[in-house]
N, C-alpha and C positions, 0 to 999 in steps of 0.2 A: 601443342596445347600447354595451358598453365599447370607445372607442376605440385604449386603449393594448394594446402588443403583448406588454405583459410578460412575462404570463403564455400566453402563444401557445405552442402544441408544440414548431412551426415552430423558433422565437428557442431554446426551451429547447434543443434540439438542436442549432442550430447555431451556439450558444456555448461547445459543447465541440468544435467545429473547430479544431485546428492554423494559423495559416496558410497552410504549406504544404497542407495538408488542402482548405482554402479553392480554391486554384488548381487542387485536383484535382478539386474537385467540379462549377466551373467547366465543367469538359470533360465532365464525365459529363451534367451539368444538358442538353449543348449537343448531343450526340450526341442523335438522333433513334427512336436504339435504344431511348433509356432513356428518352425523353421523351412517346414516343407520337404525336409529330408538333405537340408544340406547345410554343410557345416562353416557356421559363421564365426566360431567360437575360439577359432585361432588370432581370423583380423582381428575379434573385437578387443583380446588380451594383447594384443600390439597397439593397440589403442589406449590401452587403459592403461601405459607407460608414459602418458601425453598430457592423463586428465590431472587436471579438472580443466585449464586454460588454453593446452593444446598449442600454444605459442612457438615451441621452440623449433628454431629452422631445420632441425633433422626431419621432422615428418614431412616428408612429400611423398609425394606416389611413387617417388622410384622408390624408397624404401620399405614402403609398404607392398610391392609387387617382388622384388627382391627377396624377403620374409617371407614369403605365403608361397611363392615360384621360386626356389633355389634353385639357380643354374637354368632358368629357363630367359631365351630374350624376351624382353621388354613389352608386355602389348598394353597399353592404355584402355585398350576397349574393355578388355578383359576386366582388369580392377576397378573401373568407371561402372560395370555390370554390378559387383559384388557391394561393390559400397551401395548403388543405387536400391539392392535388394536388403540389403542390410541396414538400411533408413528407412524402407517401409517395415521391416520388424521392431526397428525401434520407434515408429511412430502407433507400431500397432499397442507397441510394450506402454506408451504415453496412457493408449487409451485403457489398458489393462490396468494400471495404475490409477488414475482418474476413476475408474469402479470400483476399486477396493479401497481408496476413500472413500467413499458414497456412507452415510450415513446407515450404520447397524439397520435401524430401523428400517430402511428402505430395501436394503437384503431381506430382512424378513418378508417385507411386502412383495418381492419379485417371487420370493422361498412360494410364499402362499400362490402367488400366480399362475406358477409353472406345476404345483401341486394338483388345484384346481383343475386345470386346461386339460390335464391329463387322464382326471377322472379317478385321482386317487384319492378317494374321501375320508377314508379313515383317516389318512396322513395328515390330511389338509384338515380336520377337526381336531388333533391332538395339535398341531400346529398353532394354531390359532389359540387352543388353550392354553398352549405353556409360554405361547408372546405375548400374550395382551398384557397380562401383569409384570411381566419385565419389560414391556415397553415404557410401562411409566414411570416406573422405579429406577430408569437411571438417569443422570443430569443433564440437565435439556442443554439446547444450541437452536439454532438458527432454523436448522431443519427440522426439528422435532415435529412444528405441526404440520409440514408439507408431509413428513413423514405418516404420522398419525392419520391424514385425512386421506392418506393411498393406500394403506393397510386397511385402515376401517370398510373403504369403499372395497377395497379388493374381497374382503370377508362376506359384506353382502352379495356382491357378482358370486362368491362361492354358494351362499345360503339360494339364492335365485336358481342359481345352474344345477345345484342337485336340492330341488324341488323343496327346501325347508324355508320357507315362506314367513311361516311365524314367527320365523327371527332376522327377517330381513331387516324390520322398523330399529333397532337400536343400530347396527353398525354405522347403515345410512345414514339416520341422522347424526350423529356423531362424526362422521365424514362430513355433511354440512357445515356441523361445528369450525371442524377444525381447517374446512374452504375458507370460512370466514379470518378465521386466525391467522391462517397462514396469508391469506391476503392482505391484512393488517400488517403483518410481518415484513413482506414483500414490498409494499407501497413504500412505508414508509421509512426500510433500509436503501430503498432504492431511491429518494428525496433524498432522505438527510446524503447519502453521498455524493450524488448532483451538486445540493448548496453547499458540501464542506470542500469539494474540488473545484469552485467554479472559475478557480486561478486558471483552468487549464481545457475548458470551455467558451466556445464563441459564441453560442448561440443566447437569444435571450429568453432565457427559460421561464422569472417570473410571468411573463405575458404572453408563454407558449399553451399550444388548447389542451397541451397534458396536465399544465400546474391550474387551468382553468377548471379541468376534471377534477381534480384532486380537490377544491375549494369547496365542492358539493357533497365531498365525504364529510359527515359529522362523527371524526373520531370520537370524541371526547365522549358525547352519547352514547356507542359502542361502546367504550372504557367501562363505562358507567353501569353500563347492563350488564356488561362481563364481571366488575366487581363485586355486584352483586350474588351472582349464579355459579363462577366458575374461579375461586381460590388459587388451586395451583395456576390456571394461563395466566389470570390478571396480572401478578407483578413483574412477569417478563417484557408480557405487553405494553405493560404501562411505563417500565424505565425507553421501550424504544420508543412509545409518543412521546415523554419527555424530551429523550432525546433529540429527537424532530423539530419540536418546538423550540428545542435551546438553539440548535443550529439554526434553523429558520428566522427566529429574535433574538437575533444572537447580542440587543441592547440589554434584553433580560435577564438580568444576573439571576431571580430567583425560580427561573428554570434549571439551571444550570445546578443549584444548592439541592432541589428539591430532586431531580436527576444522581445525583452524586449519592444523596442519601437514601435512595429508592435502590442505588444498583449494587451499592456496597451492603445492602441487606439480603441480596438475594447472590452474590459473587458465587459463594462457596454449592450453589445450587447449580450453577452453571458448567459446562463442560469447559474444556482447557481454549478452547479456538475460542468458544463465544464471551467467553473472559478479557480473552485480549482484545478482542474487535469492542468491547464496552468499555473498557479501562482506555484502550486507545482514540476512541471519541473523544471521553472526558479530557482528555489531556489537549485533542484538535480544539475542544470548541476551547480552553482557556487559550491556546493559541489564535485563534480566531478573535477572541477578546482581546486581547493582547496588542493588536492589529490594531485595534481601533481605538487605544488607547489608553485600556481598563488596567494600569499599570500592577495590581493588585493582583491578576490572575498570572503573570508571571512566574511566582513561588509558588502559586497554587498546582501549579499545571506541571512545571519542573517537579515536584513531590511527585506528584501522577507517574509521570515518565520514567524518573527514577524506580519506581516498582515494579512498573514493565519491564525496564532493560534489566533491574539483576535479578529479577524472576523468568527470566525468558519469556515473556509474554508477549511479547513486540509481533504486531501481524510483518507476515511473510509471502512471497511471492509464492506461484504454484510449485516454484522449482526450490521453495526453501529457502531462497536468498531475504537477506531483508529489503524492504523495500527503501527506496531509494529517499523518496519523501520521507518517513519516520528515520533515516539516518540523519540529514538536514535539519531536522525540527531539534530530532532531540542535540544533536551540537551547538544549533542558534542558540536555544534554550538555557545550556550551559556557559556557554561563553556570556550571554547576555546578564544572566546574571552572578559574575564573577567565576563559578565553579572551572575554573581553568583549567586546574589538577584532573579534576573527575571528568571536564572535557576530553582530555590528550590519552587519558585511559581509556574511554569510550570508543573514540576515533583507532585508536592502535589499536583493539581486540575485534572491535564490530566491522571495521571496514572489510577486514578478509570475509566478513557477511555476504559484502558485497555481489553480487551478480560478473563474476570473472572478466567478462568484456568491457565492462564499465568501470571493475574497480579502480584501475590507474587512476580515472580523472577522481575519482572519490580519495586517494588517496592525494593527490596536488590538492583538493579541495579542501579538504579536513586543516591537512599542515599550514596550507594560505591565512585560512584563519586562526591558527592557533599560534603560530610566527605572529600574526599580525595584535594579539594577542597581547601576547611577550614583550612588545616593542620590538622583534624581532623586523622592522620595514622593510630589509633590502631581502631577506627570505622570502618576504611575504609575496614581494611583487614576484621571485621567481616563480615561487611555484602557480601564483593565479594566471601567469600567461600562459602555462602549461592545460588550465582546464578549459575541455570543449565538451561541455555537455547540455544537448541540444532541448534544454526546456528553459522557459522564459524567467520561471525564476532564479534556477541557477547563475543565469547568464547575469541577472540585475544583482545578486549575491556576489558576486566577483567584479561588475561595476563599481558596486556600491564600496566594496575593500578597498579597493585601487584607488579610488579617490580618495578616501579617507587615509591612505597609507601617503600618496602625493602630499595633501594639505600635513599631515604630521613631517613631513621631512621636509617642508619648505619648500615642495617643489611645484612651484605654481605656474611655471611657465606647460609641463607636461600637466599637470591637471588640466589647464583650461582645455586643451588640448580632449583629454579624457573626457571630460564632461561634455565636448560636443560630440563626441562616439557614444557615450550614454544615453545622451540625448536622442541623437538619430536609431540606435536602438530601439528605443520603446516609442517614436513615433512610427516607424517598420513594422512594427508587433501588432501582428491580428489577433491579439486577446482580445476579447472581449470584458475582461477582467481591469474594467475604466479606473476603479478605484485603487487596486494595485498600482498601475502604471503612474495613474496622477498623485502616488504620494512618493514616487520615487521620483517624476517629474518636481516634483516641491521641493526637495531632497536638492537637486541641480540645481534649481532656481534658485536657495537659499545659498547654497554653499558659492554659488561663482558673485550672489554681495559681498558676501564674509571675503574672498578673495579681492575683490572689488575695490571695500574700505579699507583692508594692509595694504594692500598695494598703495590705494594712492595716500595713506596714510589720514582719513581720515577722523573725525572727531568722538567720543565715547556715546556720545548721545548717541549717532547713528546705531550703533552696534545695540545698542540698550533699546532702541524702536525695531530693530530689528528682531529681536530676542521676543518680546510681546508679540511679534507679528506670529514667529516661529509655536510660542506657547500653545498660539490658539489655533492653530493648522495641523492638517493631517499629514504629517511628515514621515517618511524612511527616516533611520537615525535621527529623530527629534530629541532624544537623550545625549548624545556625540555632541550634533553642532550646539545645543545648550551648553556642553559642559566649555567647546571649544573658543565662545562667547564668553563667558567668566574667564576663561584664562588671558582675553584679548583685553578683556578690563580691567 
């Protein structure tokens, strides 16, 4: 059988452990609660010589059987056992972790639950009197009113179950309330991320019966009634319609203004996670604008960004890594508009962010562009043939270098060449993402003219009808081949 552990569950999982993650799992492995009575606590510190990437070719199972069985032969079954027990601890340890996330508030509400069910009423009265007022008194997030409307409800099920009737009418409806809230919440973080991902979606969502449902909700009317009656929800609420709206029209710049100014008023009200998740929209949708041509939101949205990355603010995967998308964005960002310098520092500090299995290519990806940057061309193309990272943007991101790096070094024989692998690329791609694909397709089309008139050397005028063509088109690099067009003239 295969000795190495690469592909082990075990390794897979416990490569997206935090360090500190590491130390906590440590104590969980070692409690007897969780372990059944047997001690895993030796492998896992033989492991933890390995973490975070686990790459190196010493770890195989003979050493790992060796360590734990001194002096005994060899048995695979035997360690194959212990690991496969020691993955369901660590997969239980996932979910212990994942609960002690959970929103404060929602502890309380379980607190109250198990209080109740038991029949311990005093407990579960003082209980409920010393949460309710720190429930609201510290800085909201996302769950706040999922949270608030399971508390409230769980308080009435208490008021019901030991016979206090007369005070069932406030929690309940106030759980109403906050049904409503949180459903507002819900909806519409659960849209704007649909339309802000839809690079990476096949289906046709505008004209699916979910976005037909959603057309029959009159948010704005609900806004409207909630600005009126209820102060503190409204302006959380109202930066996430905003939101929605900017995303959804995203031709509308003054959603976008109106959005910016509503969320930067309420920032310092917000807890640390729902900070970032608000901060890092603002920066997609000027990315999103950006896209379509709004040259303007460029510097807007690079300012954005900038405040995320040296505040730590930047959303993160479950396992703490950055995400892979906001790594991309924010390097495009920088490159595109000059910041080189503050690019290449980005890239060297954040990339070890990275998610360990992935980082290499993150790391050939970063330098590709930052070589390609520099005029550094023959770097450039080293390291983009080194990147294989299997999402459609990436992939059109390191098309689109390569070409660009061929046409600066005169090498048009291997461009053409390139641009028809470009090419057959994104006619391959089952995106659904038409507009993506057709401005890199426009990208190809323009650039193999440009090629076209050097070659055969022909007249200014061409290149100059070509240039107005290019102006008015939704192009990839429409900024490049314009500047590359002035310099042919």
């Amino acid at each position: 059988m295969e000795n190495t552990l690469r592909n082990n569950p075990l390794i897979r999982l416990l490569k997206t452990l935090s360090k500190e993650e590491w130390q906590d799992f440590e104590k969980f492995v070692a409690s007897p609660y969780h372990n059944n009575g047997r001690n895993f606590l030796r492998l896992v510190k033989i492991l933890r010589k390995f973490h975070p990437d686990f790459e190196s070719p010493k770890l195989t199972k003979q050493l790992l059987y060796n360590e734990l069985c001194v002096g005994k032969d060899y048995k695979e079954s035997v360690l194959n056992s212990s690991l496969s027990r020691l993955c369901t601890i660590a997969e239980d340890y996932l979910l212990y972790s994942e609960f002690r996330k959970n929103d404060y508030r929602f502890i309380e509400c379980l607190k109250l639950k198990a209080l109740s069910q038991r029949g311990l009423e005093v407990k579960a009265v003082k209980h409920i009197r010393n949460s309710v007022d720190s429930l609201r008194m510290n800085k909201l997030n996302e769950e706040y009113f999922h949270s608030m409307k399971m508390f409230r409800k769980e308080e009435s099920m208490f008021n019901h179950s030991s016979n206090q009737r007369s005070r069932l009418y406030k929690p309940l409806s106030e759980s109403i309330r906050f049904i409503v809230y949180s459903f507002i919440v819900e909806i519409l973080s659960c849209d704007s991320t649909i339309m802000a991902q839809k690079n990476f979606w096949h289906e046709d969502y505008s004209n699916s019966y979910t976005k037909k449902l959603l057309s029959h909700i009159d948010f704005r009317g609900l806004l409207e009634l909630i600005r009126s009656n209820d102060k503190q929800a409204f302006p959380v609420l109202n930066v996430l319609y905003l939101m929605n709206k900017s995303i959804c029209e995203i031709d509308n710049d003054e959603y976008y203004f109106d959005v910016k100014k509503n969320a930067y008023e309420i920032l310092d009200t917000l807890d640390q996670d729902f900070r970032k998740g608000v901060l890092s929209l603002l920066s997609l949708i000027c990315t999103m604008k950006l896209v379509i041509g709004k040259k303007q939101f460029g510097a807007e949205g690079f300012q954005i960004r900038k405040k995320v990355i040296e505040e730590n603010l930047y959303p993160v995967t479950h396992s703490n890594y950055m995400r892979p998308s906001e790594f991309r964005s924010t390097l495009l960002e920088a490159v595109n508009l000059s910041e080189i310098k503050w690019a290449e520092k980005f890239a060297g500090k954040f990339v070890e962010k990275i998610q360990p299995d992935i980082r290499e290519e993150f790391i050939h990806y970063s330098k590709a562009i930052i070589a390609y940057e520099k005029k550094q061309y023959s770097a450039a193309i080293d390291y983009a043939v080194r990147v294989n990272i299997n999402q459609i943007m990436f992939k059109l991101d390191i098309k689109n270098f390569i070409a660009k790096t061929y046409f600066e070094t005169k090498s048009y024989e291997p461009l053409i060449s390139h641009l028809n692998s470009y090419y057959q690329l994104i006619k391959n791609s089952n995106s659904k993402n038409h507009e993506l694909l057709n401005r890199h397709l426009n990208l190809i089309k323009y650039l193999r003219k440009i090629v076209n008139i050097v070659l055969s050397d022909k007249r200014k005028e061409d290149l100059l009808f070509l240039k107005s063509k290019i102006e008015a088109d939704n192009v990839t690099a429409k900024k490049w081949l314009l500047e590359k067009i002035r310099e042919l003239t």
